[in-house]
Residue frames relative to the residue before (quaternion, step in Angstrom):
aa qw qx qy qz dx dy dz
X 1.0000 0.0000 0.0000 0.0000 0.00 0.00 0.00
X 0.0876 -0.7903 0.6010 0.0802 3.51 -1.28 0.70
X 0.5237 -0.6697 0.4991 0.1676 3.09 -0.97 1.04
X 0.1712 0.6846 -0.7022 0.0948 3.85 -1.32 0.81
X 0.5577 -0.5873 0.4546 0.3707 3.55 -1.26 0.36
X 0.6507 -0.5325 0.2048 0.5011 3.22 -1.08 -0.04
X 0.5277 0.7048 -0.2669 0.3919 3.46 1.36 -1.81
X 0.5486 0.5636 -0.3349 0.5189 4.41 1.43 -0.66
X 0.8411 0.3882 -0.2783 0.2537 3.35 0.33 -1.37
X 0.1296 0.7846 -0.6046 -0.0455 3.45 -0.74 0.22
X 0.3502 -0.7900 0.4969 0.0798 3.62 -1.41 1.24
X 0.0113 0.9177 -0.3966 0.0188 3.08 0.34 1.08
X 0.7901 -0.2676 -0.2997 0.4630 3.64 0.93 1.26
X 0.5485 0.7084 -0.3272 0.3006 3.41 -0.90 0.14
X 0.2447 0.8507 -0.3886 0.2560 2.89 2.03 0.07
X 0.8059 0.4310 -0.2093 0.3477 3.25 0.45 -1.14
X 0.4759 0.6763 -0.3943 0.4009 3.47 1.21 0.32
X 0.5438 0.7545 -0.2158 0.2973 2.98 1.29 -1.46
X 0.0507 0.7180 -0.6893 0.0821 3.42 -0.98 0.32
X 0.0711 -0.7481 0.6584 0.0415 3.79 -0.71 1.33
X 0.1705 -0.7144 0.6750 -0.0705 2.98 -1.61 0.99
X 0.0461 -0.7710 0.6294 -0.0856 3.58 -0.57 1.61
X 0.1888 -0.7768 0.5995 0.0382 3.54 -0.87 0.01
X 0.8400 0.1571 -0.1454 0.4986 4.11 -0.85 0.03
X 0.8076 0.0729 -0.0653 0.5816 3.77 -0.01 -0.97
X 0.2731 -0.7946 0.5003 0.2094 2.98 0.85 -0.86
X 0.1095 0.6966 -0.5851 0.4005 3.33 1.63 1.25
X 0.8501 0.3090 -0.1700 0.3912 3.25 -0.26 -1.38
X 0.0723 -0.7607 0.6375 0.0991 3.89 -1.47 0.81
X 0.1323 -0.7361 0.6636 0.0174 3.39 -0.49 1.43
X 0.0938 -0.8521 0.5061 0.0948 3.43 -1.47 0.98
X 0.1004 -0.8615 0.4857 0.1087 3.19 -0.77 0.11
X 0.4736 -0.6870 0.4215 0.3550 3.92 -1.02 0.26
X 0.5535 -0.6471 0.4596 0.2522 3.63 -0.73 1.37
X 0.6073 0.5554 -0.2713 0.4991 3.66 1.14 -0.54
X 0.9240 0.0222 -0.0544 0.3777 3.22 -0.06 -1.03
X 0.4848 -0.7629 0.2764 0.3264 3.28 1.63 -0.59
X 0.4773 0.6817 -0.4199 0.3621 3.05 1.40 0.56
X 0.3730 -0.6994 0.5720 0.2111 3.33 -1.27 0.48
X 0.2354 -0.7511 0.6128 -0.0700 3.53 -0.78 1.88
X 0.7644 -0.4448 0.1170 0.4519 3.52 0.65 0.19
X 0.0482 -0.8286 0.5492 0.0976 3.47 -1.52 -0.04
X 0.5964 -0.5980 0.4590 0.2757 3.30 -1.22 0.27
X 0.3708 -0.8009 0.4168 0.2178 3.80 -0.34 1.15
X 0.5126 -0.6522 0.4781 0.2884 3.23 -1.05 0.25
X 0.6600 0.4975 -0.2355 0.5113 3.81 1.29 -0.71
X 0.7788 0.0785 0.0358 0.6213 3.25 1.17 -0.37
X 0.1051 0.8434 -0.5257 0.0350 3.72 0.20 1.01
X 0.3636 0.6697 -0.5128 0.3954 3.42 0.89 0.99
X 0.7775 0.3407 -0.1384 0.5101 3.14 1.26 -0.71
X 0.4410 -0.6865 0.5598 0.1447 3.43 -1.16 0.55
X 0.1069 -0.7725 0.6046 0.1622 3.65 -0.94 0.52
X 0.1412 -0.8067 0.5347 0.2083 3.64 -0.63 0.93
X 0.1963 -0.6025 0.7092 0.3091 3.61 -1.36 -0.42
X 0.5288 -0.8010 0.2799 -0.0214 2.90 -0.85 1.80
X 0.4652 0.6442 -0.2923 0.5321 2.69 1.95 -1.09
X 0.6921 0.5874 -0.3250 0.2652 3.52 0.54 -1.39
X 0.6314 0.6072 -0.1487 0.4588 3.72 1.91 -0.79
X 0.2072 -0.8771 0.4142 0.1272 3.32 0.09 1.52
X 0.7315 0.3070 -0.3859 0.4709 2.93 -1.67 1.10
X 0.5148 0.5889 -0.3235 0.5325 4.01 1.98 0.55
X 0.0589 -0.7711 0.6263 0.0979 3.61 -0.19 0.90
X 0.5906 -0.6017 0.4965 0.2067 3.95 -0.72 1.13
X 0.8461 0.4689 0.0168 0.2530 2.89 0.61 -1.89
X 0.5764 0.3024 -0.1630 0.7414 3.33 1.76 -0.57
X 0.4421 0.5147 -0.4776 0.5581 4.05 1.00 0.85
X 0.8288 -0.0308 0.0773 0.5533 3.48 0.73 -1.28
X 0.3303 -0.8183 0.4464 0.1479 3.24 0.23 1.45
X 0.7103 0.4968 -0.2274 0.4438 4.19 -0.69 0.71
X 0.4525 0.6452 -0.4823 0.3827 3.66 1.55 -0.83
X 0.1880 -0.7060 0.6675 0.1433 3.44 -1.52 0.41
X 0.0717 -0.8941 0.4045 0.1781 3.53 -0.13 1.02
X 0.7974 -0.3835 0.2263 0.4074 3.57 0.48 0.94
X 0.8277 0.1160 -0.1046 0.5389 3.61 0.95 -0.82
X 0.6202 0.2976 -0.4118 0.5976 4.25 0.11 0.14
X 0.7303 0.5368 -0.2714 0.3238 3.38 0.70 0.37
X 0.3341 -0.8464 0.2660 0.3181 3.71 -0.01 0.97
Protein backbone atom coordinates (compact mmCIF):
# COMPACT_ATOMS: atom_id res chain seq x y z
CA UNK A 1 0.00 0.00 0.00
CA UNK A 2 1.00 3.60 -0.70
CA UNK A 3 0.06 6.40 0.99
CA UNK A 4 -1.27 9.91 -0.77
CA UNK A 5 -3.42 12.66 0.71
CA UNK A 6 -6.73 12.94 -0.01
CA UNK A 7 -6.74 16.29 -2.44
CA UNK A 8 -3.94 13.41 -4.85
CA UNK A 9 -6.40 10.75 -5.15
CA UNK A 10 -8.73 10.59 -7.81
CA UNK A 11 -11.04 7.46 -9.02
CA UNK A 12 -11.41 7.51 -12.28
CA UNK A 13 -13.64 4.34 -13.11
CA UNK A 14 -14.98 1.49 -11.53
CA UNK A 15 -16.85 3.14 -9.03
CA UNK A 16 -19.62 1.07 -9.32
CA UNK A 17 -17.98 -2.12 -8.45
CA UNK A 18 -16.93 -0.94 -5.25
CA UNK A 19 -18.40 -1.92 -2.15
CA UNK A 20 -17.00 -0.15 1.26
CA UNK A 21 -16.80 -1.89 4.32
CA UNK A 22 -16.14 -0.06 7.78
CA UNK A 23 -16.55 -1.68 11.02
CA UNK A 24 -16.14 -0.17 14.92
CA UNK A 25 -16.15 3.72 14.61
CA UNK A 26 -16.53 3.66 11.42
CA UNK A 27 -13.75 6.35 10.86
CA UNK A 28 -12.07 4.28 8.54
CA UNK A 29 -13.67 3.08 4.80
CA UNK A 30 -11.94 0.12 3.38
CA UNK A 31 -13.02 -0.91 -0.18
CA UNK A 32 -13.18 -3.51 -2.17
CA UNK A 33 -14.52 -4.87 -5.76
CA UNK A 34 -17.94 -6.80 -5.51
CA UNK A 35 -16.50 -8.93 -8.41
CA UNK A 36 -13.46 -10.13 -7.53
CA UNK A 37 -12.75 -9.08 -4.04
CA UNK A 38 -9.85 -7.29 -4.04
CA UNK A 39 -8.97 -4.47 -1.98
CA UNK A 40 -7.83 -1.23 -4.17
CA UNK A 41 -7.50 1.05 -1.43
CA UNK A 42 -8.86 2.91 1.58
CA UNK A 43 -9.01 5.71 3.73
CA UNK A 44 -7.23 5.21 7.27
CA UNK A 45 -8.59 5.65 10.36
CA UNK A 46 -5.30 7.34 12.11
CA UNK A 47 -5.03 9.65 9.53
CA UNK A 48 -8.04 10.09 7.14
CA UNK A 49 -6.54 12.74 5.10
CA UNK A 50 -4.77 10.28 3.43
CA UNK A 51 -5.61 7.44 1.28
CA UNK A 52 -3.83 4.09 1.06
CA UNK A 53 -3.65 2.59 -2.44
CA UNK A 54 -2.79 -1.01 -3.62
CA UNK A 55 -0.67 -0.46 -6.37
CA UNK A 56 -1.07 -3.51 -8.02
CA UNK A 57 -4.69 -2.38 -8.43
CA UNK A 58 -3.13 0.78 -10.81
CA UNK A 59 -2.90 -0.07 -14.35
CA UNK A 60 0.05 -0.05 -16.30
CA UNK A 61 2.04 -0.53 -12.29
CA UNK A 62 4.16 -3.59 -12.06
CA UNK A 63 4.57 -4.27 -7.97
CA UNK A 64 7.32 -6.32 -8.70
CA UNK A 65 9.88 -4.22 -10.59
CA UNK A 66 8.68 -1.31 -7.72
CA UNK A 67 9.89 -3.70 -5.06
CA UNK A 68 12.18 -6.11 -6.31
CA UNK A 69 11.85 -9.83 -4.17
CA UNK A 70 7.84 -9.75 -3.57
CA UNK A 71 6.63 -13.32 -3.81
CA UNK A 72 3.21 -13.32 -5.18
CA UNK A 73 1.65 -16.47 -3.95
CA UNK A 74 1.54 -18.32 -7.29
CA UNK A 75 5.06 -18.60 -9.67
CA UNK A 76 6.25 -19.13 -6.44
CA UNK A 77 6.99 -22.34 -4.49
Amino acid sequence: MHRVQAEQFTLVAGEEYLTLYQFHTKTAKHYFCKVCGIYPFHRTRKDPKFYAINVACLEGVDPFRLQPGLIDGRSND
